[in-house]
Backbone bond lengths (Angstrom), bond angles and torsions (degrees), N, CA, C in turn:
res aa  C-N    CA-C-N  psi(-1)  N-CA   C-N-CA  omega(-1)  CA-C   N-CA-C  phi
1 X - - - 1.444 - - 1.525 110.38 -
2 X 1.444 115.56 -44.59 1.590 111.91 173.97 1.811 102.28 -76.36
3 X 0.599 132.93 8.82 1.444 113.36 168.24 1.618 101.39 -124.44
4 X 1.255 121.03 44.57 1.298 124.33 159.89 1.490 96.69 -130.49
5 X 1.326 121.84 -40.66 1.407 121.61 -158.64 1.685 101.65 -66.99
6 X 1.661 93.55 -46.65 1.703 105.86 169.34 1.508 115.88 -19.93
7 X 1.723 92.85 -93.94 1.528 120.95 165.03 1.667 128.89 -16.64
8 X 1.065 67.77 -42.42 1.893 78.19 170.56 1.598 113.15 -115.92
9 X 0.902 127.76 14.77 1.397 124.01 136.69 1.166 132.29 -64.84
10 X 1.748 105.49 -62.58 1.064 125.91 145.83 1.506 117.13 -12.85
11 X 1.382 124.72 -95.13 1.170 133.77 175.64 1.665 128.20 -22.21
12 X 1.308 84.35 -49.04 1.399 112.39 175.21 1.775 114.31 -62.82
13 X 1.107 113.99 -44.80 1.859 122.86 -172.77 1.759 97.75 -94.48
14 X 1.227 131.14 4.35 1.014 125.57 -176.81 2.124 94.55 -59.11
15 X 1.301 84.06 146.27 1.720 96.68 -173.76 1.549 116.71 -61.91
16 X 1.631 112.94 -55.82 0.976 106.51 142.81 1.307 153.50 -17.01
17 X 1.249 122.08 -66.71 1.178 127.92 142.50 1.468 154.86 -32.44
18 X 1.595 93.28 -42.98 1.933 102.25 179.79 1.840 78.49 -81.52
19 X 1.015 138.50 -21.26 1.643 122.72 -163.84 1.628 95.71 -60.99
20 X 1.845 133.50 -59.72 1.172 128.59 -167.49 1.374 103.43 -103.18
21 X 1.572 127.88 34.51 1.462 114.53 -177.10 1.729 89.00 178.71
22 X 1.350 114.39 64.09 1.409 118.94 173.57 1.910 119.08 -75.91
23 X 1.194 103.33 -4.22 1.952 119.98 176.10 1.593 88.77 -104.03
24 X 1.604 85.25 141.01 1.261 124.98 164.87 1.826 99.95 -103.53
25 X 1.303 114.27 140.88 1.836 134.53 164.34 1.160 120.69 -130.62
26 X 1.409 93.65 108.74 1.952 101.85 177.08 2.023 120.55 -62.57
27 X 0.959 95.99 129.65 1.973 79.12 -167.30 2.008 84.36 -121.84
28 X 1.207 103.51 119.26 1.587 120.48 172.87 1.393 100.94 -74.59
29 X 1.455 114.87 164.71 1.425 112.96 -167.98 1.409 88.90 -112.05
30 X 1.666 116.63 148.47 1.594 102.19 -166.80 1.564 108.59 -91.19
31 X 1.096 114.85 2.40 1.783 116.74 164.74 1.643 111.68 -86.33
32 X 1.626 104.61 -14.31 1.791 88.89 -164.71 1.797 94.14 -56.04
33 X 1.422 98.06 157.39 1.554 116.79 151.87 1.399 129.86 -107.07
34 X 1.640 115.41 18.01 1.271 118.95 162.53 1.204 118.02 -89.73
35 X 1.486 127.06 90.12 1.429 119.71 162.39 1.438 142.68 12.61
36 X 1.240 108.04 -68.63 1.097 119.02 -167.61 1.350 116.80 -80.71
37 X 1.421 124.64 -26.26 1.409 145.51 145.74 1.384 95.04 -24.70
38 X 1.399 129.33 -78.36 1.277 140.26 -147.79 1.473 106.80 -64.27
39 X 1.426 107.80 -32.51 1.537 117.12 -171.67 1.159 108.54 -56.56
40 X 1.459 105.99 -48.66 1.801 112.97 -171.05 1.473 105.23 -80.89
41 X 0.883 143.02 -34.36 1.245 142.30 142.76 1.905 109.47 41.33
42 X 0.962 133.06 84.15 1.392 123.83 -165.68 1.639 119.22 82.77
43 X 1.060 115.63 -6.73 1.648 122.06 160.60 1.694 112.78 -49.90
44 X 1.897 91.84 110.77 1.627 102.82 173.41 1.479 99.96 -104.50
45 X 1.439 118.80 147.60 1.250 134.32 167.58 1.381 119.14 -156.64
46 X 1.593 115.35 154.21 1.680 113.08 -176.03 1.680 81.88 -53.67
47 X 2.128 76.02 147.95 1.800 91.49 159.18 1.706 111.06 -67.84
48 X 0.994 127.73 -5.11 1.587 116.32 165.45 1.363 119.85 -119.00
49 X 1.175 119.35 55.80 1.332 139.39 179.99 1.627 101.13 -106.11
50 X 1.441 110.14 118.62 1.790 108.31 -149.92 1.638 93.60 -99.03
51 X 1.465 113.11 33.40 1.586 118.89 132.40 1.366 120.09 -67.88
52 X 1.053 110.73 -24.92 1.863 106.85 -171.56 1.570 99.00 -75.97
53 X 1.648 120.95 -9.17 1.941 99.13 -155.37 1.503 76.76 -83.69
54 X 1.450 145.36 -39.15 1.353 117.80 -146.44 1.816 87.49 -121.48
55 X 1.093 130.38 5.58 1.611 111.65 150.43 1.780 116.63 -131.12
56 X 1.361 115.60 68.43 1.212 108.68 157.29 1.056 96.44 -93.28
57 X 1.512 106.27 141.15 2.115 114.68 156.77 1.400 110.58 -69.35
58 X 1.591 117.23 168.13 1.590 104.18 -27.45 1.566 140.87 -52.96
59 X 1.474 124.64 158.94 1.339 95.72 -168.31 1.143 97.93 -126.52
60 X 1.821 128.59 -6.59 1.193 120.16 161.30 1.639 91.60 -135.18
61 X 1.420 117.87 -164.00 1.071 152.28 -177.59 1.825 101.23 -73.39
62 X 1.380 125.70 -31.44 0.976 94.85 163.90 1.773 106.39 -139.39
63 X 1.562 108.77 62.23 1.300 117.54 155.63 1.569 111.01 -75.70
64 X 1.177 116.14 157.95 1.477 123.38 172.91 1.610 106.62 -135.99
65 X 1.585 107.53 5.03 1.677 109.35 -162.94 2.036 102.52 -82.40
66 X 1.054 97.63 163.13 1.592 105.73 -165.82 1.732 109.52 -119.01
67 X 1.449 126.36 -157.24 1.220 136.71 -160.43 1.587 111.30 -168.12
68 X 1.044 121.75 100.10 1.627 102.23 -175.17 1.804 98.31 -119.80
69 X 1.005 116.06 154.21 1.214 125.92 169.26 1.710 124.37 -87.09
70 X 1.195 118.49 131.26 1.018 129.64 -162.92 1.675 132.63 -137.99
71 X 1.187 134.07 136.50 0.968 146.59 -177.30 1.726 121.60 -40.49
72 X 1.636 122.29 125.79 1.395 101.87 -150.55 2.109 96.82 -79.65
73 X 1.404 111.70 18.35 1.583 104.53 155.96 1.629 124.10 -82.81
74 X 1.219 107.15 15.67 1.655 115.97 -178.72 1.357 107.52 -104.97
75 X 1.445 118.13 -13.25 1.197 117.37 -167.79 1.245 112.78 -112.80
76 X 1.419 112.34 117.42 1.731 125.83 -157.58 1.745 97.29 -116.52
77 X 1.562 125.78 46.78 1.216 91.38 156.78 1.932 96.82 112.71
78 X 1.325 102.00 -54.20 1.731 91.84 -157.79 1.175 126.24 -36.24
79 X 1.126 115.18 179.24 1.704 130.99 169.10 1.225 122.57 -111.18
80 X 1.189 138.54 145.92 1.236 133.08 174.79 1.840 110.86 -68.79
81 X 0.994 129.03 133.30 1.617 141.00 -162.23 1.253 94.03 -67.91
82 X 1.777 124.58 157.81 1.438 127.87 165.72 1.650 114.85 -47.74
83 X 1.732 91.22 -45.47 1.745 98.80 -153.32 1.374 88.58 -98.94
């Protein structure tokens, strides 16, 4: 699990990248049964919005939810959630 989360961090902060896709998007997996997963479900935020250090997926052993990077026209504003 840490050498996926790595990897795709990685991938993700590549310089390149935050230049045409500076948002991070949480994508819930549509079978998880953790709630709160589901909530965020489409949650855009800067990639350095220090919600990501303690919820990037995976977040347990049996998350399946993802992260895609995205264009800063996706990002309307949100907040990072309490939980």
């Amino acid at each position: 699990m840490d050498d996926y989360k790595n990897n795709r961090l990685k991938q993700l902060k590549d310089p390149d990248l935050l230049k045409s896709r500076p948002y991070w998007k949480f994508i819930s997996n549509a079978t998880m049964v953790v709630p709160c997963h589901t909530q965020w479900d489409g949650l855009v935020l800067p990639h350095d919005d220090p919600w990501w250090d303690t919820h990037f997926p995976p977040l347990d052993r049996e998350c399946r939810c993802r992260v895609t990077a995205v264009r800063a026209s996706e990002y309307t504003g949100q907040i990072a959630p309490d939980t």
